[in-house]
C-alpha positions in Angstrom: 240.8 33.5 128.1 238.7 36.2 129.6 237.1 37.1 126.2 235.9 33.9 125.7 232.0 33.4 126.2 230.2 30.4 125.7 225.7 31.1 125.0 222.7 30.3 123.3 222.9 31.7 119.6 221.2 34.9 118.8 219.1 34.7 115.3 222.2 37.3 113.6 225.1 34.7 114.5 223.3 32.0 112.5 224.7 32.6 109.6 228.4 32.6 111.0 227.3 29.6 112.4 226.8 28.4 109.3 229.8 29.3 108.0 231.8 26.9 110.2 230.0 24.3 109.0 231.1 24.7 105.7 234.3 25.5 106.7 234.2 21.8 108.7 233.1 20.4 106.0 235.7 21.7 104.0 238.7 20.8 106.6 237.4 17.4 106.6 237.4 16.7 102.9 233.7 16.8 102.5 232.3 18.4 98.9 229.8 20.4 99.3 226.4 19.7 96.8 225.6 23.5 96.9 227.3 26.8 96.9 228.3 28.8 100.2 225.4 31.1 100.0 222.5 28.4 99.3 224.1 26.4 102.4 224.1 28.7 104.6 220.5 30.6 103.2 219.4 26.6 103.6 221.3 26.3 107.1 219.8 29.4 109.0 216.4 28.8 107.9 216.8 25.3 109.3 218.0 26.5 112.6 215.3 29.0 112.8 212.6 26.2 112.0 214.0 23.2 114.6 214.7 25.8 117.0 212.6 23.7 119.7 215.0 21.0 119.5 218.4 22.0 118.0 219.7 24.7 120.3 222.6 26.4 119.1 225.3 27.4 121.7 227.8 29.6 120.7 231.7 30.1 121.1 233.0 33.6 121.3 236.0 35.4 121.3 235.1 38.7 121.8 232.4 39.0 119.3 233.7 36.3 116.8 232.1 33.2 116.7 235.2 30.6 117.2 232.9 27.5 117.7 229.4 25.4 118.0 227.7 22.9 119.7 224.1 21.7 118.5 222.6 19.2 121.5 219.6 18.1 120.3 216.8 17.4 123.0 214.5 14.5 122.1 211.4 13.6 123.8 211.0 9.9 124.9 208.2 7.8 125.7 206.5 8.1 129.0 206.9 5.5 131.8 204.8 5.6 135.3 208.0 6.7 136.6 208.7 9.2 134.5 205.9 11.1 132.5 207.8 13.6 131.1 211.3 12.5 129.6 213.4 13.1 127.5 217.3 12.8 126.4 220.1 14.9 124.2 222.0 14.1 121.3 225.0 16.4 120.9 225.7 17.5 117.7 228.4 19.9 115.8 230.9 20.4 118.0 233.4 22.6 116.3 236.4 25.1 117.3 237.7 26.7 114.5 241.7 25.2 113.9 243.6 27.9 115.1 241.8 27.9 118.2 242.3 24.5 119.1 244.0 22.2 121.7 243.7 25.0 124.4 240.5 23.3 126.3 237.8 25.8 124.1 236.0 22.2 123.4 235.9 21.1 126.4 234.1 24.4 128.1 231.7 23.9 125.1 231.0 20.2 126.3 230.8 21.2 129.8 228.5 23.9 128.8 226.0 21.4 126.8 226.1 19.1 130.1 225.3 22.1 132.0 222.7 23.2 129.8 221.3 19.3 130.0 221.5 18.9 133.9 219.2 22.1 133.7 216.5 20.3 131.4 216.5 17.2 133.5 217.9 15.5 130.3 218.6 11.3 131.2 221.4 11.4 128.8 223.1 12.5 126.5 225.0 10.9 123.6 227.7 12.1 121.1 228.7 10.4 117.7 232.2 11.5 117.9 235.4 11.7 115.0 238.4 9.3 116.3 240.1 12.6 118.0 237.6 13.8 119.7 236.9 10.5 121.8 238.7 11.6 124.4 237.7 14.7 124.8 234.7 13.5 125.5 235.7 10.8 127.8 237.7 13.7 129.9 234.3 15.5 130.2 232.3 12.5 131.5 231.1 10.3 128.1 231.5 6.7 128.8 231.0 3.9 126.2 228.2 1.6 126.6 227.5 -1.9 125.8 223.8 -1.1 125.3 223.7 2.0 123.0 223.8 1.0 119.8 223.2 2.0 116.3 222.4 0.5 113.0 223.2 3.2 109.9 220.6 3.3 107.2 222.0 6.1 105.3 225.5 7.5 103.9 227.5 9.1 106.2 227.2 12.6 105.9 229.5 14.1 109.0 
């Protein structure tokens, strides 16, 4: 696995970034509203504009992009404590299928908690498919009893 690098996206990969989303979509059952091209013309524009919070990293083999992971960093509200806070939301985790099973996921997480210990992030939390719980739980995500979540939308994965 000496090819393998895990970064921050460069503005030219967004669109193959893009391009895995559809393609998750796709492996997932998920119909897609618009074409390929509109998503991903609609998909780099919003990376490029949410930059600030949503910070692509990268999976590459050599120069393909195998994989993503979106953590989202999210300001919260002062305390005397702590004036300047805030926490992460991971978000897109995604290693294309044939490159699966073989711990590429698990560098990514590592790398997002990495990335997080940097930014002095309190937390961070994952909404995570059934198969990927433990992944997760191998890398250090815990349930809690106190996060919760109400849904006020459809589920759009």
């Amino acid at each position: 696995m000496d090819d393998i690098i895990i970064r921050p996206a460069e503005p030219g990969e967004l669109a193959a970034v893009a391009g895995l989303r559809w393609r998750w979509i796709l492996e997932n059952g998920g119909e897609p509203h618009t074409g390929r091209d509109e998503s991903v013309r609609h998909f780099t524009g919003w990376a490029r504009e949410n930059a600030a919070s949503h910070r692509c990293l990268v999976l590459l083999r050599g120069e393909a992009v195998i994989g993503m992971a979106w953590p989202a960093v999210l300001p919260r509200v002062p305390t005397p404590h702590a004036l300047e806070r805030a926490s992460g939301d991971l978000q897109c985790v995604y290693v294309i299928p044939g490159e699966r099973d073989d711990g590429l996921g698990g560098r990514l997480i590592d790398a997002v908690l990495d990335r997080a210990r940097e930014l002095g992030l309190e937390r961070v939390t994952v909404h995570s498919s059934p198969r990927a719980v433990p992944a997760y739980a191998r890398h250090g995500f815990e349930a809690s009893p106190r996060l919760l979540h109400a849904r006020t939308g459809p589920a759009a994965g």
